[in-house]
N, C-alpha and C positions, 0 to 999 in steps of 0.2 A: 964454188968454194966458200967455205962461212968467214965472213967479217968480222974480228975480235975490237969489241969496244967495250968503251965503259962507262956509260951515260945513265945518270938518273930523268931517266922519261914518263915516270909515271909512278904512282904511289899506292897503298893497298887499299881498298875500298871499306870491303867487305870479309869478314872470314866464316865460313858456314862450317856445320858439322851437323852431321846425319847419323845418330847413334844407331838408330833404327834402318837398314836399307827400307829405301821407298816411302820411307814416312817422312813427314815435316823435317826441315833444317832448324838450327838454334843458328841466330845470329851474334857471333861474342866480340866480342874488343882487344883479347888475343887466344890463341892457343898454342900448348905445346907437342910438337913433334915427336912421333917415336919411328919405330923402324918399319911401322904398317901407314905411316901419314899422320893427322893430326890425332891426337889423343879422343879417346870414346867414338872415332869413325866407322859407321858400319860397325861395329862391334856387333851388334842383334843382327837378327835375319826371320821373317816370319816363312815356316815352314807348311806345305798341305801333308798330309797324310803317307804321301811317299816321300815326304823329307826333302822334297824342290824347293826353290827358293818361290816364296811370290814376290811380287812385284806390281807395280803401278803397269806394268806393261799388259797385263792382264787380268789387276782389281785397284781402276782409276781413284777408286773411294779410299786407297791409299795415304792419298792426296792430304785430306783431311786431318789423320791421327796426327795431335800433336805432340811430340815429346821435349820434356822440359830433367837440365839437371841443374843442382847446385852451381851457383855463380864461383866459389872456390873450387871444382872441380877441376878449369880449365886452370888456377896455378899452377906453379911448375912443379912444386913440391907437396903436391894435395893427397891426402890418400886417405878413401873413401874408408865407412865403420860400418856398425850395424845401423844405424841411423842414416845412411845413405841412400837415394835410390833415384831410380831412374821412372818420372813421373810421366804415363800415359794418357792421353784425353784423346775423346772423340764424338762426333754428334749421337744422341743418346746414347750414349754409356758412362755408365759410372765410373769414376780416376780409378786407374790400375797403376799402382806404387811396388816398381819391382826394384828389390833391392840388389845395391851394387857390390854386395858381397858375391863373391861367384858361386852358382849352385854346385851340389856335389853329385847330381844325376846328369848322365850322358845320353845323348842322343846320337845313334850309328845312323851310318849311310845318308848324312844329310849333302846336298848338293847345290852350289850353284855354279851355272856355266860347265865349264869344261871339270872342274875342281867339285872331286867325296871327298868324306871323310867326316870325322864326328863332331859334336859341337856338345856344349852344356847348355842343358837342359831347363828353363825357365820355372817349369810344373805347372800342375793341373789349371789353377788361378789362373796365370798368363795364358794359354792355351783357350780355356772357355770362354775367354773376354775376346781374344782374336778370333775364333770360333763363332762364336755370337757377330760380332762385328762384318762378320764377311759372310756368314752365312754358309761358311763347309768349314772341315775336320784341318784346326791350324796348331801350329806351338811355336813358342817363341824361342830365339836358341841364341847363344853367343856363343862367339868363337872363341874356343880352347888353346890359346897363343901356348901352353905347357907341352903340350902333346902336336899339337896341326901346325905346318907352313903351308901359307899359301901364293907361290910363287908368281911373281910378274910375266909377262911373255918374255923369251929371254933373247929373243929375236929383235927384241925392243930396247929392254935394260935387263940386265946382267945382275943377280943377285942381291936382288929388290925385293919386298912382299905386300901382301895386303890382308886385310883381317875380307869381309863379303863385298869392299868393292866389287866395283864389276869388273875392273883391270890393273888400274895404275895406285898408287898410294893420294895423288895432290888430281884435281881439274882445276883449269887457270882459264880467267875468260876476261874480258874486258868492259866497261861501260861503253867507250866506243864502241865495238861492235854488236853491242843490245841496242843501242840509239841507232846507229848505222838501219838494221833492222825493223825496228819499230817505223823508222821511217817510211818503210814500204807495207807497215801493215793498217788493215784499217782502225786493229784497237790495238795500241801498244800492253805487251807481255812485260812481265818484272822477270828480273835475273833467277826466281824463284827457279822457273821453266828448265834452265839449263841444271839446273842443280851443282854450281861451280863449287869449291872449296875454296879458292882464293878470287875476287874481284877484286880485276886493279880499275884504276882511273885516270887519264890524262895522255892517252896514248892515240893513235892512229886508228879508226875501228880495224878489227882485227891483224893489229899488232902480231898480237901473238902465237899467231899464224907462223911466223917466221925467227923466233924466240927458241934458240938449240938450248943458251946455255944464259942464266940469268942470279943476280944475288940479291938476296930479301934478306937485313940485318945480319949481315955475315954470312951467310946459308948459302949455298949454292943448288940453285935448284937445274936440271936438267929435261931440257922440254923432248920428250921421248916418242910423241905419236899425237897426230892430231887428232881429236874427238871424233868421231863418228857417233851421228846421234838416232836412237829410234823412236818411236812414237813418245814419248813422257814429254817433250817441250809441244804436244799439241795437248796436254792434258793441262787445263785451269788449275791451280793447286790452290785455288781456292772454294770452287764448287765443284772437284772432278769432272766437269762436262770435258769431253774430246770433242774437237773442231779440227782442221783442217788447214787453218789458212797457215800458222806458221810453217809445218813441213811444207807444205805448194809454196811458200814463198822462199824457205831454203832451197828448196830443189830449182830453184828458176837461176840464185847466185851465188850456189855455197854448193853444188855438188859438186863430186869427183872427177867430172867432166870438162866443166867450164873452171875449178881452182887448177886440178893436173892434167890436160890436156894428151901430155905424153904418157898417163900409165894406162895401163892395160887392163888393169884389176879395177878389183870393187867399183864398180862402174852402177850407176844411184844412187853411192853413199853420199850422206852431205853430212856437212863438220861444221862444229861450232866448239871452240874453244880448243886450248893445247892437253891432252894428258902429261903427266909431270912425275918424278922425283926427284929426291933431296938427296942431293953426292954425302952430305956429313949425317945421311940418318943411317949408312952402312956401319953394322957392329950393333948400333940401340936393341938394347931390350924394347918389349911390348911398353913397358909399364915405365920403366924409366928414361929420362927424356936427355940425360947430359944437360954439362952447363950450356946455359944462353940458348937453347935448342926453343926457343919462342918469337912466331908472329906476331906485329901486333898492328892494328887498324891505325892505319896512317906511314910505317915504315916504308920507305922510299926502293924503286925496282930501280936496279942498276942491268943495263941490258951487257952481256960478258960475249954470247955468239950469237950469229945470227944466220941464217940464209938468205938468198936474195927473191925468191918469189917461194909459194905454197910446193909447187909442183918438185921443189928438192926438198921439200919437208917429209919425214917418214910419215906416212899413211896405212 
C-alpha cells in the first residue's frame, strides 16, 4: 500500500527538451508545460520514405545533430514570428534554420510506434539536409496538435497525450542513480544517455523507483510506469559509437527479474528512470501553458506517494 508524505528530498537538477525525437537535448533553466509535456518536446520527428519514424535506435549518427532554439522560446508567454526558427547543425553540414512558423503542407500516413496519422510537412530544404545527412530518402515533420491526438497508454494514465514521444509526456531520472551506475562501469556515462526530461538531485539512487505521486512548484506530477529502456543509453551521444557495457551492466541490477521478482512479464527488460505525468496539465492546449504552468532548475521535489519496493511499481 503507498505511503502519503510530504518531504522535500531532493531538488531539480536539470531540465532537457528534445524538439527533434532522437536528436540532441537543449539544456534550459526552466520550461513551460503544456498538455503534451514540456513545451517544443518531440514536436519534430524525422521520417524514411514510408513515413516511420527514425530514430538513434537504427541511425546512432542521430546522436550528433544538434538542435538549438531562441532562449525566449521556453518563456511562458513567448510566441514565436517569422523570424523564429528552430536552428539545426550537424558534422559536415551546413545550418538548416527551420522556421517556427508551422508549414502549410501535410504529410499522410506518418508513424510512430503503435500511433498513424498526419503530420506537417517541413519541405524540400529539411528533407535534402536529413537525406543528405543519413544517406536514404528522409523529411522532417511536426506534429499537427489541430487535427492529431496522440494518446498515452491508458492502461497507464487516463487521458494524457504526447506530441512523437515514445510514450509518456515527462521521464524523471535521478543523479543518484547515474552515480549509483557509473559506479559499476569502467567509464562513467553523463545523463545525456538516458535522455531524461527532468534530473533531480539529492535523493537515494534510484529513488524514483518508488515515486507514484510527487509535487515540483505546485504541479503535481504522477509517476505512471517505470522506464524500460532500449539500446540508445549504450549509444555515445557524443561520437555515436554503440558499446555494450552500460545495457550488460543494467541487465546484471536493473532488470525485471532481480527489481520484480514476482511478475511474470517482460522478463529482460531493465529500467532506468520513472515515466511521468502532470495531474494539472489535463485541459492545456498544445500551445498554451496556464498560469504558473513552469519548471525551474533548482525547484525543490516534494515526495506526496510512494510504494514500498520496485516490484509494486507499475511496469
Amino acid at each position: 500500500m503507498a505511503d502519503e508524505k510530504e518531504e522535500g528530498i531532493s531538488t531539480v537538477k536539470s531540465i532537457l527538451v528534445y524538439p527533434i525525437k532522437s536528436c540532441r537535448g537543449i539544456s534550459v533553466p526552466q520550461a513551460p508545460i503544456t498538455s503534451t509535456g514540456f513545451k517544443w518536446d518531440r514536436q519534430w520527428m524525422i521520417v524514411n520514405s514510408k513515413g516511420r519514424a527514425i530514430t538513434q535506435r537504427v541511425e546512432p549518427k542521430l546522436a550528433l545533430v544538434k538542435v538549438f532554439l531562441p532562449d525566449e522560446a521556453f518563456y511562458e508567454d513567448w510566441q514565436s514570428d517569422s523570424n523564429s526558427f528552430l536552428e539545426v547543425k550537424a558534422p559536415g553540414m551546413d545550418v538548416l534554420n527551420v522556421p517556427l512558423t508551422k508549414p502549410l503542407k501535410n504529410s499522410d500516413n506518418v508513424s510512430v510506434w503503435e500511433w498513424c496519422g498526419s503530420a506537417m510537412d517541413e519541405g524540400a530544404r529539411a528533407a535534402e539536409w536529413f537525406s543528405t545527412y543519413l544517406g536514404k530518402s528522409s523529411r522532417l515533420v511536426r506534429f499537427d496538435s489541430d487535427s492529431q491526438v496522440r494518446p498515452v497508454d491508458p492502461n497507464y494514465a487516463h487521458g494524457y497525450k504526447v506530441m512523437f514521444s515514445d510514450g509518456y509526456p515527462f521521464l524523471l531520472a535521478s543523479q543518484g542513480s547515474l552515480n549509483d551506475l557509473n559506479s559499476l562501469l569502467k567509464e562513467p556515462v553523463p545523463i545525456d544517455r538516458f535522455r531524461p526530461n527532468i534530473l533531480v538531485d539529492g535523493c537515494f539512487p534510484f529513488s524514483e523507483d518508488l515515486w507514484t505521486e510527487i509535487r515540483i512548484n505546485k504541479l503535481t506530477f504522477q509517476g505512471v510506469k517505470l522506464c524500460s529502456r532500449c539500446k540508445v543509453p549504450s549509444i555515445d551521444q557524443e561520437t555515436a559509437v554503440v558499446g555494450s557495457e552500460v545495457s550488460e551492466t543494467l541487465l546484471n541490477y536493473r532488470s525485471n527479474e532481480v527489481l520484480r521478482p514476482n511478475s511474470k512479464r517482460q522478463k529482460g527488460r531493465v529500467y532506468f528512470g520513472q515515466n511521468m505525468v502532470c495531474k494539472d496539465s489535463l485541459g492545456l492546449g498544445v500551445e498554451n501553458t496556464g498560469d504558473s504552468m513552469i519548471l525551474k532548475v533548482g525547484d525543490p521535489v516534494f515526495i506526496l506517494k510512494m510504494v514500498s519496493s520496485p516490484d509494486d511499481a507499475p511496469a
